[in-house]
C-alpha angles and dihedrals in degrees: 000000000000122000128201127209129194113186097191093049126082123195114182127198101274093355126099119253118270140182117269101229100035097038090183092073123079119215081229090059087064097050096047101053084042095065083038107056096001094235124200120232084258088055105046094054091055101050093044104024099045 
């Protein structure tokens, strides 16, 4: 069985995951605004980190 780990991501019992060092922003969040605008890694850092 393979097994992922991702350091800079946090997932609670009955909460969505979140990044670890900006705890506001749901790792659903990303993805979402990902499928919508179909944000770049540089764009999205700028719309979510500044």
């Amino acid at each position: 069985m393979l097994v992922l780990s991702y350091p800079h991501i946090e997932k609670s019992d009955n909460q969505p995951a979140r990044l670890q060092r900006l705890p506001r922003i749901r790792v659903a969040q990303i993805v979402m605004d990902y499928l919508a605008y179909g944000w770049s890694v540089d764009e999205m850092c700028c719309q979510h980190f500044t």
